[in-house]
N, C-alpha and C positions, 0 to 999 in steps of 0.2 A: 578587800577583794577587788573592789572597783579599779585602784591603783594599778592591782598586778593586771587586770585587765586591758586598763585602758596603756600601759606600756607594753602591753606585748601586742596588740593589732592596732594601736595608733588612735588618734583625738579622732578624725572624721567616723571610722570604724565605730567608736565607742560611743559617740552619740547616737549612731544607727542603732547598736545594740539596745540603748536602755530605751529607746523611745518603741521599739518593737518589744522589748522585755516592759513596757510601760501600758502600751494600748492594748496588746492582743489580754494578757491576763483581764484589766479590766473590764474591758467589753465583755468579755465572760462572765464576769462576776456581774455586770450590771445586766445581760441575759439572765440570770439567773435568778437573783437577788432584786432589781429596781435598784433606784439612785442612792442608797443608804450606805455607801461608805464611802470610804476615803482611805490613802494612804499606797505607798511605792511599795510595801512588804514583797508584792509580786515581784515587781524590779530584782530584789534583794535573792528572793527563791532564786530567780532567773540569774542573777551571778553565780550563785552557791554551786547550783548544776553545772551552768557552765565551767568553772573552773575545774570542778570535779569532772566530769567527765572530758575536757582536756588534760587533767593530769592523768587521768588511764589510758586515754587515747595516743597521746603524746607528753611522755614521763621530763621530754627535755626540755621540753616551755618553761619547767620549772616553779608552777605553779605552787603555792605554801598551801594548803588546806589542809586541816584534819580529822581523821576519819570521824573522829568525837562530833563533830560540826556535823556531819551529814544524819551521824547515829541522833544527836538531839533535833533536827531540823524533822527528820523522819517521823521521829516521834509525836513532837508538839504537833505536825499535820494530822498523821493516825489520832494523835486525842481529841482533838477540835473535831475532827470527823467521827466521833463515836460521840462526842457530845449532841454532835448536833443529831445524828441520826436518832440518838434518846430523847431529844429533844421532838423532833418530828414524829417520835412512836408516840409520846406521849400525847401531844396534838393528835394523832390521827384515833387516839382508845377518848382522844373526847376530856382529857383529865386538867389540860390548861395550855395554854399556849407561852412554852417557853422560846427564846432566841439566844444563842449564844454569842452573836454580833460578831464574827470573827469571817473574814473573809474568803473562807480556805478555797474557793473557787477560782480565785486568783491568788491564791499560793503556788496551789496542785501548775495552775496554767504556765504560771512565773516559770517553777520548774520543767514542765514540756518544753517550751519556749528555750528556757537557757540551751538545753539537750538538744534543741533542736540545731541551732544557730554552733553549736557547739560542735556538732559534724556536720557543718557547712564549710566547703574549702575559705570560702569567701573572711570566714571570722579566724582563721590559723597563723599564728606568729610568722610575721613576713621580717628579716634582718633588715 
C-alpha cells in the first residue's frame, strides 16, 4: 500500500503523509494509554484508509485495495474494542484487572488520519 501511495503524490508528499499518519495516532494513544507501547500499526490503519477512500473518491488513481482488507481490518478494531471494553467492565464490577495491550487508540486515530489527509487536495495524484 505504501508503494501505490508513495507513487501516486511523490517521495516529499509521502514522507509528510507517514510522519502525520505516525504522530497524531500516537500522541492519542499515549493521551490515552501513558508510554506503554510501541509500533507504526497506526501508520498502516492510516494507509489502508487512505487508499480506500481515494479509491471511492477517485476510482482513476487506481489504487489495488480489497474490500476483504477493510472488512478484516474493521473487524479485528471492533474485537479489540469489545475486548477491551469487557476488560474494563470487568475492572470496574471489582473482579480483576485485565489488559488487552493492543493499541486501538491509534488504530481508530491511524484511520481518521488517513481519511482525513485522503480528502485533502494537497495528498491527490498530481501527473
Amino acid at each position: 500500500i505504501g508503494r501505490q501511495i508513495e507513487q501516486r503524490i511523490g517521495m516529499l508528499k509521502y514522507i509528510l503523509f507517514i510522519v502525520l499518519c505516525g504522530i497524531i495516532p500516537n500522541v492519542a494513544q499515549y493521551l490515552m494509554d501513558g508510554y506503554r507501547f510501541a509500533g507504526l500499526s497506526g501508520v498502516i490503519c492510516g494507509m489502508i484508509m487512505f487508499a480506500w477512500t481515494r479509491k471511492k473518491l477517485a476510482p482513476w488513481e487506481g489504487y489495488q485495495l480489497e474490500g476483504q482488507t477493510m472488512t478484516f481490518l474493521t473487524m479485528f478494531i471492533l474485537g479489540i474494542a469489545f475486548a477491551q471494553t469487557c476488560a474494563f467492565s470487568l475492572a470496574l464490577a471489582g473482579v480483576g484487572h485485565y489488559s488487552v495491550g493492543i493499541a486501538n487508540t491509534a488504530h481508530i486515530m491511524g484511520g481518521v488520519v488517513g481519511w482525513a489527509l485522503a480528502k485533502m487536495e494537497f495528498f491527490t495524484w498530481k501527473r
